[in-house]
Backbone of each chain as ProteinMPNN parsed JSONL, in Angstrom:
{"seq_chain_A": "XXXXXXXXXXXXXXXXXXXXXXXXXXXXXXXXXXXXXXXXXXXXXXXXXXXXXXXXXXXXXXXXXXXXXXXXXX", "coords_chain_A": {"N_chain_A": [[37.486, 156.733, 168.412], [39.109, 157.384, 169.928], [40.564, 158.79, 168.765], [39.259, 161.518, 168.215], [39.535, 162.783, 170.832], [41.827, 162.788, 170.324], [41.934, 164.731, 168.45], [40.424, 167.405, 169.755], [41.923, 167.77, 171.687], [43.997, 168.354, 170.407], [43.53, 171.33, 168.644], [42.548, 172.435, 170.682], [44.79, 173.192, 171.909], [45.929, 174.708, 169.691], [44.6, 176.66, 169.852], [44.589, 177.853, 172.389], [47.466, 178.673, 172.514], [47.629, 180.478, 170.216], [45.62, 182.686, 171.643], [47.618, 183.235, 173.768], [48.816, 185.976, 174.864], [47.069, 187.095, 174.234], [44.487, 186.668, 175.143], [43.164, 187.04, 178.755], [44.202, 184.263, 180.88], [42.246, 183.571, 183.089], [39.875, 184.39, 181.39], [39.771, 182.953, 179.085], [40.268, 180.305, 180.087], [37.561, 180.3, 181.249], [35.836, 181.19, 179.59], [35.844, 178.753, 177.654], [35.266, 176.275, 179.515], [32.515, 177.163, 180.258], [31.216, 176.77, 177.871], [31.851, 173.862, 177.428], [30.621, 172.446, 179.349], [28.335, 172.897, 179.435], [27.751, 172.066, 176.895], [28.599, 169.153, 177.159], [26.766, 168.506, 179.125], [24.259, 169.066, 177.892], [24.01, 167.278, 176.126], [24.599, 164.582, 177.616], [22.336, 164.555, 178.823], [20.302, 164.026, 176.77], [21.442, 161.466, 175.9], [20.874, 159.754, 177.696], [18.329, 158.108, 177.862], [20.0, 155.693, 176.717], [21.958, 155.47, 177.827], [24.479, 153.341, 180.375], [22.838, 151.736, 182.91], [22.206, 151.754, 186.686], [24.084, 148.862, 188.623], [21.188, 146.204, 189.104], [20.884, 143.462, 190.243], [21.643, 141.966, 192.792], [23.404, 140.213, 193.698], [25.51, 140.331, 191.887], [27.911, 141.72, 193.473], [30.051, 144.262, 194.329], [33.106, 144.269, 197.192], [34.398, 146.95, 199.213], [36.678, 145.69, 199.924], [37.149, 143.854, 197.568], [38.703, 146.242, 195.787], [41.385, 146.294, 196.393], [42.178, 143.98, 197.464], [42.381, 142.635, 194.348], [43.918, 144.674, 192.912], [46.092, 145.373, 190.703], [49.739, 145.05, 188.812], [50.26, 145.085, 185.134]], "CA_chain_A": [[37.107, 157.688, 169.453], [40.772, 157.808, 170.723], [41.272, 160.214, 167.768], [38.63, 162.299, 168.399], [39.928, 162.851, 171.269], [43.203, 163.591, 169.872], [42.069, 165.964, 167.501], [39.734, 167.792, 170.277], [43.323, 168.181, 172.426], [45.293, 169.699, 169.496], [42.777, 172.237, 168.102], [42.486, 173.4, 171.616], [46.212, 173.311, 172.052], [46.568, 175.409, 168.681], [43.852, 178.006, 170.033], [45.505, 178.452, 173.706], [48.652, 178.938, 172.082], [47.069, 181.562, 169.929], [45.588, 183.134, 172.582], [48.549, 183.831, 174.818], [49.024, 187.337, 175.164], [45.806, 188.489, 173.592], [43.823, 187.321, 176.283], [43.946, 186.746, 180.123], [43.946, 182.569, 181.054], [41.218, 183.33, 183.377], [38.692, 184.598, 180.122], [39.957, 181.942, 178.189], [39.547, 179.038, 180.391], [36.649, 180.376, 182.093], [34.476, 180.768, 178.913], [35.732, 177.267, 177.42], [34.712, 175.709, 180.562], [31.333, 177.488, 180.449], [30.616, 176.316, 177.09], [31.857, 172.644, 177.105], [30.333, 172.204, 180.329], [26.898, 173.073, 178.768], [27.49, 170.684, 175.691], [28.291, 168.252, 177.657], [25.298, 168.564, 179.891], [22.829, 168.794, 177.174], [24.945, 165.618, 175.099], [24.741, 163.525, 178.759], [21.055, 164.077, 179.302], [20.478, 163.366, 175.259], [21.979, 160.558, 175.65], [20.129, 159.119, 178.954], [17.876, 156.398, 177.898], [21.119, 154.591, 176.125], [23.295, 155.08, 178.812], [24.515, 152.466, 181.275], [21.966, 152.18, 183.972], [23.175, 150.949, 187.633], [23.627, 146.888, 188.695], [20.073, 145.631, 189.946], [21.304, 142.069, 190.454], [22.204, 142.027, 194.175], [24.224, 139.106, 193.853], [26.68, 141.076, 191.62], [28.015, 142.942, 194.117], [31.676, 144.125, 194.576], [32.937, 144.981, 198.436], [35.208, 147.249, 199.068], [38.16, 144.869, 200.145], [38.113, 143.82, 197.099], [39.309, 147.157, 194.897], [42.932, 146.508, 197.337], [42.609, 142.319, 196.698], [41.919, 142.663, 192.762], [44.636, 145.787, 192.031], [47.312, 144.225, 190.095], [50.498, 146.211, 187.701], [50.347, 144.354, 184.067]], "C_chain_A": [[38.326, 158.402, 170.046], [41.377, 159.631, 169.574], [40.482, 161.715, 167.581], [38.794, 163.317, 169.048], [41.455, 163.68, 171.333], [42.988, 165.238, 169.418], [40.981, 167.443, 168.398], [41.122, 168.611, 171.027], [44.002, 168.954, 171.675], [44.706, 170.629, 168.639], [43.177, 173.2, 169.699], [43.817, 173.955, 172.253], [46.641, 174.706, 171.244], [46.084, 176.935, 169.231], [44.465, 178.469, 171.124], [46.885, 178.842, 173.016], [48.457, 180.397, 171.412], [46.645, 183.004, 170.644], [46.493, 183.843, 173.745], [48.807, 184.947, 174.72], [48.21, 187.983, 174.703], [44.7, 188.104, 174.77], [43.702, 186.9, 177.323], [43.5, 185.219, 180.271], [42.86, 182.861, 181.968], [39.273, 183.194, 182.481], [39.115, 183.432, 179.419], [39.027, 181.162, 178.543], [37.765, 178.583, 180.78], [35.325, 180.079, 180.784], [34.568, 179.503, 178.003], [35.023, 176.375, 178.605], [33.298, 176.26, 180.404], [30.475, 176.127, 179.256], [31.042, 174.643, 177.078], [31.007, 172.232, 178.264], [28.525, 172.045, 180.254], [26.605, 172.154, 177.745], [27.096, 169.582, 176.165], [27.189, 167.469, 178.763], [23.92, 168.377, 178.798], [23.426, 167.232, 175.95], [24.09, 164.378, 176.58], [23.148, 163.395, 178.595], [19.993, 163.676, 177.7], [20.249, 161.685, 175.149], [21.649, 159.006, 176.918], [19.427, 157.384, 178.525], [18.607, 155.078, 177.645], [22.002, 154.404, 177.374], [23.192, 154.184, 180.135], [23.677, 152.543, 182.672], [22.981, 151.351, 185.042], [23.114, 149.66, 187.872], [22.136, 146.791, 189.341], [20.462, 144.569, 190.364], [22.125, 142.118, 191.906], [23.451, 141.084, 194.025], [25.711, 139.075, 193.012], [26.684, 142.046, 192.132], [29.561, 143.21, 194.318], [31.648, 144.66, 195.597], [34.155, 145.859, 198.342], [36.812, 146.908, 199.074], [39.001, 144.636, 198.604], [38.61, 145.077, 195.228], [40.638, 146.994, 195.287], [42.96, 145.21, 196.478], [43.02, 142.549, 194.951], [43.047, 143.403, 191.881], [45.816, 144.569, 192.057], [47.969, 145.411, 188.79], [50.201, 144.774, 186.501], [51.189, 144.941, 183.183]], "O_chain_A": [[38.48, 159.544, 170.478], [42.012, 160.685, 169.625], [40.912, 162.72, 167.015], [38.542, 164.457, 168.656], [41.951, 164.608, 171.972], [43.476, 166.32, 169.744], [40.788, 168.449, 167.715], [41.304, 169.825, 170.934], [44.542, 170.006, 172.015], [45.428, 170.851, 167.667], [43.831, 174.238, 169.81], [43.888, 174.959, 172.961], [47.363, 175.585, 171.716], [46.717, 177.988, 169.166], [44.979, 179.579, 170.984], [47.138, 179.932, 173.53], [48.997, 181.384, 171.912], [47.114, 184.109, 170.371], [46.137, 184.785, 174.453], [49.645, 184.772, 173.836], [48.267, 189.21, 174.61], [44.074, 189.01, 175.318], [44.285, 185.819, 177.243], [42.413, 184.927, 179.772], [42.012, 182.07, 181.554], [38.236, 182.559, 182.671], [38.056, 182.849, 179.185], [37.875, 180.98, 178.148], [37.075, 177.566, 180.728], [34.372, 179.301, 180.805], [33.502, 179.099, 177.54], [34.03, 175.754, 178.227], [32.637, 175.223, 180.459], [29.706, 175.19, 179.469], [30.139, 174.073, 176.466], [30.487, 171.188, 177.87], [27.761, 171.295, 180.86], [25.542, 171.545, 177.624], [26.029, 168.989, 176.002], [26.961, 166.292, 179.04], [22.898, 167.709, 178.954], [22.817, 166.501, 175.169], [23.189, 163.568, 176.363], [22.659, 162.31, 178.28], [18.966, 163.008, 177.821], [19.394, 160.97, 174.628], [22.03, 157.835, 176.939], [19.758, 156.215, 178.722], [18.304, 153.936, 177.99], [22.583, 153.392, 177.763], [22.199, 154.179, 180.863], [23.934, 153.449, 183.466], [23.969, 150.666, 184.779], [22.131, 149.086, 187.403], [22.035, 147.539, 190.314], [20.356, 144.765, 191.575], [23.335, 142.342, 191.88], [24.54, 141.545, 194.367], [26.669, 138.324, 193.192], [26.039, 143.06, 191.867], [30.272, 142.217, 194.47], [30.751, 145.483, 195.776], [34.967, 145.595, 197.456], [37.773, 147.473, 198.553], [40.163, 144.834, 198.249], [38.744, 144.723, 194.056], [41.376, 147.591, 194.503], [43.435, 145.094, 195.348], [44.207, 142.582, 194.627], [43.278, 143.145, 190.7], [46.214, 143.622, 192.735], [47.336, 146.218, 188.109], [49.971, 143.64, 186.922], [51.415, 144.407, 182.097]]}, "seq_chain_B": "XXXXXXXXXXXXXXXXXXXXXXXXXXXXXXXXXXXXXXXXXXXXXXXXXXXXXXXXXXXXXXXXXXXXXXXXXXXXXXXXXXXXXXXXXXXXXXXXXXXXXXXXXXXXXXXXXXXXXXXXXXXXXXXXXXXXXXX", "coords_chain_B": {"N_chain_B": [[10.162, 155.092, 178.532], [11.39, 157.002, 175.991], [13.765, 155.991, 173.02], [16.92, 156.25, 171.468], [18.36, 156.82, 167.951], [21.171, 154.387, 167.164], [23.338, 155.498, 165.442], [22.912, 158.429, 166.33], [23.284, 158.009, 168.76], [25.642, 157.277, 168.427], [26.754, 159.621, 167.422], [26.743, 161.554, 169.311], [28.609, 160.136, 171.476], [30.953, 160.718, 169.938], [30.699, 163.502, 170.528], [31.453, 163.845, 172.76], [33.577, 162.652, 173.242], [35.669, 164.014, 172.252], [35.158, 166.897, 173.697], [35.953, 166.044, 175.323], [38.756, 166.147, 175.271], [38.866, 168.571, 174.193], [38.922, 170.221, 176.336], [40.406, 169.542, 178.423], [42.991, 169.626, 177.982], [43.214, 172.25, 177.146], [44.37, 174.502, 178.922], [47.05, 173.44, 178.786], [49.159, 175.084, 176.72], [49.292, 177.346, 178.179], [50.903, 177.019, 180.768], [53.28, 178.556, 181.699], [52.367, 180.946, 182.256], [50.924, 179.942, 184.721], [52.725, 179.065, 185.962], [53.988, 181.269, 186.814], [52.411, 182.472, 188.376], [51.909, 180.742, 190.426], [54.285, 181.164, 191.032], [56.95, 179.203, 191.251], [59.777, 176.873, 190.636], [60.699, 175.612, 187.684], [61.086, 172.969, 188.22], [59.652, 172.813, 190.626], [57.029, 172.879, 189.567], [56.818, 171.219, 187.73], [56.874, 168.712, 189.558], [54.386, 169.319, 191.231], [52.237, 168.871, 188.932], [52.247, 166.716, 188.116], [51.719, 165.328, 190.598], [48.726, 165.297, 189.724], [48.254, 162.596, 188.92], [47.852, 160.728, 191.342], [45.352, 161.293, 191.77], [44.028, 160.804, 189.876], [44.862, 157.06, 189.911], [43.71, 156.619, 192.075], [40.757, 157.406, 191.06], [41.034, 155.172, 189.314], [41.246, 152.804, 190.264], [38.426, 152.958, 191.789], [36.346, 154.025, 190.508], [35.389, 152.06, 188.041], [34.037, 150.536, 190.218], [32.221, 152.016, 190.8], [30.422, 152.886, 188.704], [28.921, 150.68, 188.072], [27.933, 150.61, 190.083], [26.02, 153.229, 190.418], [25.84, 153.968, 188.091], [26.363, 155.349, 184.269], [25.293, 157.652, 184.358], [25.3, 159.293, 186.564], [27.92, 159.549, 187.178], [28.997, 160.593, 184.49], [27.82, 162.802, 184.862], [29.007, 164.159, 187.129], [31.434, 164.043, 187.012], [31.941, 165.379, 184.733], [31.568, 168.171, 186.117], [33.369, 168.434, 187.789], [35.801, 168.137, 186.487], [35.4, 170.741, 184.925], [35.364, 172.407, 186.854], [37.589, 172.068, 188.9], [39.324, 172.949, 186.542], [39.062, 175.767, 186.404], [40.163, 176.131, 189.108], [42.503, 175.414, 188.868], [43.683, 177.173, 187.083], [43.244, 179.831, 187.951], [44.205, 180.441, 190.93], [46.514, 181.089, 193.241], [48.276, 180.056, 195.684], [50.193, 177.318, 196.332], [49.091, 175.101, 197.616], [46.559, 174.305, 197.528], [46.759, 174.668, 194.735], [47.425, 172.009, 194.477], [45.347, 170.317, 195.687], [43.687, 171.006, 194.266], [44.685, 169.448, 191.802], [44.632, 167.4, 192.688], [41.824, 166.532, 192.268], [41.259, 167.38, 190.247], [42.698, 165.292, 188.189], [41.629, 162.954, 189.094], [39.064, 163.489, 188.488], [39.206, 163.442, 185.61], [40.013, 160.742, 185.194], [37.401, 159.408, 185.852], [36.017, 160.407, 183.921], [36.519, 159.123, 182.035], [36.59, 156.609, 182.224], [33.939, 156.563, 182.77], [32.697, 157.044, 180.053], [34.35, 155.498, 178.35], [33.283, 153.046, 179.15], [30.48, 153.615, 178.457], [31.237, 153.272, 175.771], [31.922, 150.806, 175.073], [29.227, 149.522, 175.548], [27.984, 150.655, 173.854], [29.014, 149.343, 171.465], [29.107, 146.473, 171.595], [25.975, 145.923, 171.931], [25.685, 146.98, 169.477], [27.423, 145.834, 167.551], [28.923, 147.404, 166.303], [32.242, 148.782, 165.756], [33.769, 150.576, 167.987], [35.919, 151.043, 169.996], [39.238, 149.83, 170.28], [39.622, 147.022, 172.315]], "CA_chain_B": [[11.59, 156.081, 177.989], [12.253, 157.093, 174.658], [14.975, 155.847, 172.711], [17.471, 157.284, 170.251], [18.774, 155.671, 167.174], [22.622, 154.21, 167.539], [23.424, 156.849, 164.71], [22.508, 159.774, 167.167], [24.07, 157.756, 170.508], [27.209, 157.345, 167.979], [27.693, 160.916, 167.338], [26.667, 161.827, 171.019], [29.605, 160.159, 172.194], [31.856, 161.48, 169.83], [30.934, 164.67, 170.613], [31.776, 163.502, 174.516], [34.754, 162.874, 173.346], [35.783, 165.511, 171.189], [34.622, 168.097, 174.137], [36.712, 165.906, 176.723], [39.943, 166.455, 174.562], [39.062, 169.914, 174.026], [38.713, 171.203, 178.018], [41.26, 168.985, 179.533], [43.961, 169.953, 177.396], [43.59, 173.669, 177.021], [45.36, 175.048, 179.727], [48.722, 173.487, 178.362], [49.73, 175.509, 176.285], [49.382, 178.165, 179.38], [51.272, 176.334, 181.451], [54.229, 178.933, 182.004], [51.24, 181.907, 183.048], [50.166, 179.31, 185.588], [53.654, 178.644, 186.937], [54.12, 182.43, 187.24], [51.041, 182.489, 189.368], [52.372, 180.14, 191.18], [55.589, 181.54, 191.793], [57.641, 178.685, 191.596], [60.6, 177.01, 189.814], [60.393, 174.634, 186.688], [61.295, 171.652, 188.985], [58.461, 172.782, 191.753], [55.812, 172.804, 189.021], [57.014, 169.555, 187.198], [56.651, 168.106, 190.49], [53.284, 169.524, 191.587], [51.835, 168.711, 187.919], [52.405, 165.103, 188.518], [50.594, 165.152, 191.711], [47.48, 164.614, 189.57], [48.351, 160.646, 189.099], [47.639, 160.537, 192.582], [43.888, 161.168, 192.138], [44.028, 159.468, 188.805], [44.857, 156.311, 190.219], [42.326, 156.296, 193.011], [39.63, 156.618, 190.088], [41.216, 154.084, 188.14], [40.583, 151.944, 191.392], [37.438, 152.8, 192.344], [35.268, 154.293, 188.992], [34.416, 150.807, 188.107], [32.583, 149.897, 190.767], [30.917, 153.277, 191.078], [29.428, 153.102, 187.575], [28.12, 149.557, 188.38], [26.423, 150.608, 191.642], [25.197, 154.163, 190.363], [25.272, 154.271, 186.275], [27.089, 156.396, 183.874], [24.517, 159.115, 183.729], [25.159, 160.245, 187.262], [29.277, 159.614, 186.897], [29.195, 161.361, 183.751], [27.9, 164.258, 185.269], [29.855, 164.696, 188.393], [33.318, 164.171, 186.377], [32.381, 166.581, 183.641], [31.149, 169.029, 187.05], [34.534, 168.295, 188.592], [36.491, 168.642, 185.661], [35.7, 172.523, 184.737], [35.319, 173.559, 188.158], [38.6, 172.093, 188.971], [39.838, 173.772, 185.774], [39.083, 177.194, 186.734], [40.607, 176.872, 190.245], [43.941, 175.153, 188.856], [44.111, 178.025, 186.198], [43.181, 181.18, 189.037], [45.232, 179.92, 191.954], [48.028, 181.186, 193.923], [48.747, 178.935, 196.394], [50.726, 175.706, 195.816], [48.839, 174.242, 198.192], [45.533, 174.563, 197.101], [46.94, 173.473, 192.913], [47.858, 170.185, 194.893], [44.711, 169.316, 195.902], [43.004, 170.581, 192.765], [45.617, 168.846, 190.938], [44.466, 165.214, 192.353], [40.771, 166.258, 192.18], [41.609, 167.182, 188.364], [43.095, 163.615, 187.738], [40.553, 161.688, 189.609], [37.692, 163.489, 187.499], [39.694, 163.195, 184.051], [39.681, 159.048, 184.839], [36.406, 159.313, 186.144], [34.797, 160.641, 182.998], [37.555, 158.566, 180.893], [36.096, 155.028, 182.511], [32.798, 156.078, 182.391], [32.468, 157.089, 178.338], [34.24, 154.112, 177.072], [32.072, 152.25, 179.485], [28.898, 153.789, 177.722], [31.81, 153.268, 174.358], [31.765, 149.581, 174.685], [28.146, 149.048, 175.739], [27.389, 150.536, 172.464], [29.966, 148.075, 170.83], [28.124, 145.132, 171.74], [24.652, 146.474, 171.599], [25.024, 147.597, 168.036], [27.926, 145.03, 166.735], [30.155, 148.36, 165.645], [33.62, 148.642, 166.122], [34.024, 151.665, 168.097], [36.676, 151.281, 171.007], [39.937, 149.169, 171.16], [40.155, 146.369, 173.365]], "C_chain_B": [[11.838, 155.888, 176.786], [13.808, 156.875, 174.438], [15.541, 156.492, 172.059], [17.819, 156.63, 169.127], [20.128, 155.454, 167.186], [23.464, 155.382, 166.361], [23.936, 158.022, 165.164], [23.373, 159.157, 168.314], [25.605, 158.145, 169.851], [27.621, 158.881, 167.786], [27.864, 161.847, 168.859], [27.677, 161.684, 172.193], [30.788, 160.751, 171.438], [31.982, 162.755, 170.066], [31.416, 164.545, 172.101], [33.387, 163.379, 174.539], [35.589, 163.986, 172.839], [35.859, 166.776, 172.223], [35.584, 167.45, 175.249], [37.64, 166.377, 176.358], [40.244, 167.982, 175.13], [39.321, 170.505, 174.977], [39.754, 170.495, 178.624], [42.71, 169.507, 179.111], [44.185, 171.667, 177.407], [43.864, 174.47, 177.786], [46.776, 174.832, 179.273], [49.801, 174.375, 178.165], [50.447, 176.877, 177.421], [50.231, 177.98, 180.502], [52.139, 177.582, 182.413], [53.261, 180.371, 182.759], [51.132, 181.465, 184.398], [51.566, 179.296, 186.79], [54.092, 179.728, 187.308], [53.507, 182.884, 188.55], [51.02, 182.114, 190.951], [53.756, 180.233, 192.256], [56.614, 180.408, 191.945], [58.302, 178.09, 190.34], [60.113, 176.032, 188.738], [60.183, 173.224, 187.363], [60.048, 171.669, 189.974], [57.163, 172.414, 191.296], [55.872, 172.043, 188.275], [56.275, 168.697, 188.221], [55.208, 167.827, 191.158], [52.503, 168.914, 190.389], [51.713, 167.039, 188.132], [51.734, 164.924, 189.245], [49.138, 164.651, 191.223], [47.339, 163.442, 189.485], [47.848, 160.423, 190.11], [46.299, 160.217, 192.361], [43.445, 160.133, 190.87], [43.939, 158.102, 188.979], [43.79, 156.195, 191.037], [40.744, 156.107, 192.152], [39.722, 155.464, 189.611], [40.636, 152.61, 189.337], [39.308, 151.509, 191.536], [36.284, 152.704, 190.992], [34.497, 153.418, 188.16], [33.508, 150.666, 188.59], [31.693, 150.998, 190.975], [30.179, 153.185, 190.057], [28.854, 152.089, 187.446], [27.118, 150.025, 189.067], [25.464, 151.898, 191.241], [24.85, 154.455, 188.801], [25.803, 155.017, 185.908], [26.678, 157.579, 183.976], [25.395, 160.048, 184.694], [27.229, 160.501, 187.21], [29.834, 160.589, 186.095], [29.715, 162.935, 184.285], [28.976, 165.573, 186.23], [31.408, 164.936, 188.125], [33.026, 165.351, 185.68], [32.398, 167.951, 184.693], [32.741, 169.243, 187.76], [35.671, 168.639, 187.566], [36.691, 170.04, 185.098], [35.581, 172.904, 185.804], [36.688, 173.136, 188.7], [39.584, 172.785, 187.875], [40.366, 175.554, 185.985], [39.99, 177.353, 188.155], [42.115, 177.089, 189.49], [44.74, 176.555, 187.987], [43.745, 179.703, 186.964], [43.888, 181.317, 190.471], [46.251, 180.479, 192.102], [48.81, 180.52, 194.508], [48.639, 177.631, 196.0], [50.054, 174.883, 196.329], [47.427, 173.646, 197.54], [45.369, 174.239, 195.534], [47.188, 172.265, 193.396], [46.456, 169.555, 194.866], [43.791, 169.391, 194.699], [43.093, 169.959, 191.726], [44.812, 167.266, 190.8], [43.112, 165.193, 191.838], [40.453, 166.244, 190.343], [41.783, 165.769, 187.684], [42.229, 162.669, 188.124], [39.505, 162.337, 188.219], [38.266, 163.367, 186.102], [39.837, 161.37, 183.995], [38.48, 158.699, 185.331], [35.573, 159.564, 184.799], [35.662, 159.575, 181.821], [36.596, 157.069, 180.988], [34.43, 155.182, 182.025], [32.134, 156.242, 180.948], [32.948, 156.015, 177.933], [33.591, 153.079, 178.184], [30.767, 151.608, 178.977], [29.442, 153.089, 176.069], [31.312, 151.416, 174.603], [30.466, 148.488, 175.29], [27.351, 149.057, 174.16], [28.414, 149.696, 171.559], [29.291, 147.055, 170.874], [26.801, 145.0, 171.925], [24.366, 146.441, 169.875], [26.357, 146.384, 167.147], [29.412, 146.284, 165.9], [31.351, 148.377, 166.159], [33.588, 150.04, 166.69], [35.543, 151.736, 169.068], [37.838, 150.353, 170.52], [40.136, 148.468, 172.296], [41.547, 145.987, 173.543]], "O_chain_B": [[12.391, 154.875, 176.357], [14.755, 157.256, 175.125], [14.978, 157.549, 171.773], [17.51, 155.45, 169.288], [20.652, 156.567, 167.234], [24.307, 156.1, 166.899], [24.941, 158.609, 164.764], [24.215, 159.91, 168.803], [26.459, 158.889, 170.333], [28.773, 159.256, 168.007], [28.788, 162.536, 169.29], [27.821, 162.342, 173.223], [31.658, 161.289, 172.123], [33.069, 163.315, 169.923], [31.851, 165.625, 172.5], [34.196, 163.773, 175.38], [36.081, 164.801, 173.619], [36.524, 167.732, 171.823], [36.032, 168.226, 176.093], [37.842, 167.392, 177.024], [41.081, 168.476, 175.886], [40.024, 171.497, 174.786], [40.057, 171.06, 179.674], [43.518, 169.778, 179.999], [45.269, 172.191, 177.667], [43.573, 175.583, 177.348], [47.616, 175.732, 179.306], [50.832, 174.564, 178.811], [51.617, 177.256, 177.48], [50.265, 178.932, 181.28], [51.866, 177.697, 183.608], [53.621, 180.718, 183.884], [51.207, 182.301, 185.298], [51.501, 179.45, 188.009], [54.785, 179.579, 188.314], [54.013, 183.493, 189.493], [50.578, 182.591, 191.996], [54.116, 179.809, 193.354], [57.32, 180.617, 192.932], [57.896, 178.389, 189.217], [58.979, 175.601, 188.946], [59.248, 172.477, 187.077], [59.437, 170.613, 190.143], [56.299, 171.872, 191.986], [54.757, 171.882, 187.778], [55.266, 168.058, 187.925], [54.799, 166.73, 191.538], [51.774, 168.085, 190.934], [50.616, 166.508, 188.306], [50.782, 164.241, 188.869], [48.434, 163.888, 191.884], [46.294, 162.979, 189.943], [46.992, 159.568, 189.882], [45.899, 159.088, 192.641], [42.789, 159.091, 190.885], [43.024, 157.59, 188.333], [42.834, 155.565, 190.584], [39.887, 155.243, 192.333], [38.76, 154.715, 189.441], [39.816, 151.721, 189.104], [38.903, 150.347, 191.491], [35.626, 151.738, 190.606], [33.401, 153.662, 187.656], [32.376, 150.611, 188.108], [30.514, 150.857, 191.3], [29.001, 153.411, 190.333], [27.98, 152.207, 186.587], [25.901, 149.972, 188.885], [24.282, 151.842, 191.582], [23.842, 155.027, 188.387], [26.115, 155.846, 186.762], [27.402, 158.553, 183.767], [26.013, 161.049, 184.333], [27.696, 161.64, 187.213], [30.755, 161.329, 186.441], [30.694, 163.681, 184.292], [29.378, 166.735, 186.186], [32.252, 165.636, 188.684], [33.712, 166.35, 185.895], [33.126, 168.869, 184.316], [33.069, 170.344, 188.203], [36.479, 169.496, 187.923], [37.798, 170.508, 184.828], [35.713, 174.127, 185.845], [37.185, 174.175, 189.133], [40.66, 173.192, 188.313], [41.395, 176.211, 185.823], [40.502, 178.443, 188.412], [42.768, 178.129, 189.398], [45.911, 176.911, 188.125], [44.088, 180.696, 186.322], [44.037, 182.425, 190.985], [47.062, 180.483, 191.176], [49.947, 180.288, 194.098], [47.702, 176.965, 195.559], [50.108, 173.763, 195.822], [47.391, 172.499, 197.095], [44.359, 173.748, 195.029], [47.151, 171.349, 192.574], [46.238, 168.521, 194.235], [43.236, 168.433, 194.161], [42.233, 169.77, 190.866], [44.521, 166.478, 189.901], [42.805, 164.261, 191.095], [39.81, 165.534, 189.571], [41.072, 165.296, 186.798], [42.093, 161.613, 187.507], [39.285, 161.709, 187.184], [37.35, 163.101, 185.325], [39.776, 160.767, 182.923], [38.327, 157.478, 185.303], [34.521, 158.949, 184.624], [35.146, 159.422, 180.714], [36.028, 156.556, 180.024], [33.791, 154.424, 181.295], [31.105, 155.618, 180.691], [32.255, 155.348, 177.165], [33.441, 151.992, 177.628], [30.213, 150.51, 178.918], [28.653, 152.565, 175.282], [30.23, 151.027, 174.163], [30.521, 147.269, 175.458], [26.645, 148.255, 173.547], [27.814, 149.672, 170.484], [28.781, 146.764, 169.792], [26.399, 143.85, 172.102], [23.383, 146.082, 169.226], [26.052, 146.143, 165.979], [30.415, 146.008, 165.243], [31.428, 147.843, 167.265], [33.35, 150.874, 165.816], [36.303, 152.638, 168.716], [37.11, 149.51, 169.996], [40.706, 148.986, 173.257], [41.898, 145.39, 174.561]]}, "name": "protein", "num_of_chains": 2, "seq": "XXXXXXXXXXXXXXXXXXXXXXXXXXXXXXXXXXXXXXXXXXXXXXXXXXXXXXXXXXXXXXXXXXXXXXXXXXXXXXXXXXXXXXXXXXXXXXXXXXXXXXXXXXXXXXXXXXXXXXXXXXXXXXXXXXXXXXXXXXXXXXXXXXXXXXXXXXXXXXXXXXXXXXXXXXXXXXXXXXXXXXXXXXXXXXXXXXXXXXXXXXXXXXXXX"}
């Protein structure tokens, strides 16, 4: 997935690069953003019945204290 | 509720990922437009650029327990929502002040949608027995 990822970053890398002086960073970004924004909207709700629903189990509950207690560098 | 077959979830997220790559990254190359925009020196916009860790970290904090208490669907959404609409400001912007704070809200929603896909990544890992993620 990590590479998917990758290869999603350096396509779009190759095309902005391309892009530079033919056309303005607001048209660029604006209609990439339109359209991934739409994929990913019709991918997310696609993808609904699989995806992680929220805890029911009261008794797993995390408080906020401890996101401070718990943080730790490794 | 209809299901899907792991097949269809599996290409569903690669396309999740594939499309995160693609939008988070493509300003880069732009970078030097942006710092024009900005008006300021190489060192001012090194500096500011960094600023997104800031919000980064605070997801990395919190984004856990949010996708416990509320579920990836609605996480999903609100990162990928936060992610191009912070896009467009950071890339139309004049004021430094104003790329700062879009900066952190940028970094929070890029580990916000990061936690909650391999979330959904290693639910389907142990659901379906496939190797998809790196632990």
């Amino acid at each position: 997935m990590s590479g998917l990822w990758s290869a999603g970053a350096l396509i779009t890398a190759f095309i902005s690069g391309f892009l530079v002086d033919r056309v303005s960073l607001e048209t660029h970004v604006g209609v990439l953003v339109l359209v991934i924004f739409l994929i990913q909207s019709v991918v997310i709700s696609s993808l609904t019945p699989e995806l992680l629903k929220a805890n029911q189990e009261i008794d797993i509950d995390y408080k906020l204290k401890e996101l401070f207690v718990g943080f730790s560098f490794d | 509720m209809s299901t899907i077959t792991s097949t269809k979830e599996l290409t569903y997220l690669r396309i999740l990922f594939f499309t995160f790559g693609l939008g988070i990254m493509s300003w880069v190359p732009r970078f030097p437009e942006v710092k024009d925009a900005l008006k300021l020196t190489n060192g001012g916009f090194g500096s500011l650029i960094s600023t997104g860790s800031l919000g980064s970290l605070i997801s990395l904090l919190t984004v856990g327990h949010i996708v416990h208490r509320i579920g990836v669907k609605r996480v999903l959404y609100a990162a990928s929502f936060f992610l191009m609409a912070t896009l467009i400001i950071l890339t139309s912007v004049e004021s430094s002040l104003i790329f700062f704070f879009a900066n952190i809200a940028f970094g929070a929603a890029i580990s916000a949608f990061h936690i909650a896909i391999n979330a959904q990544g290693f639910n389907y890992q142990d659901r379906t027995g496939n190797s998809l993620l790196r632990r």
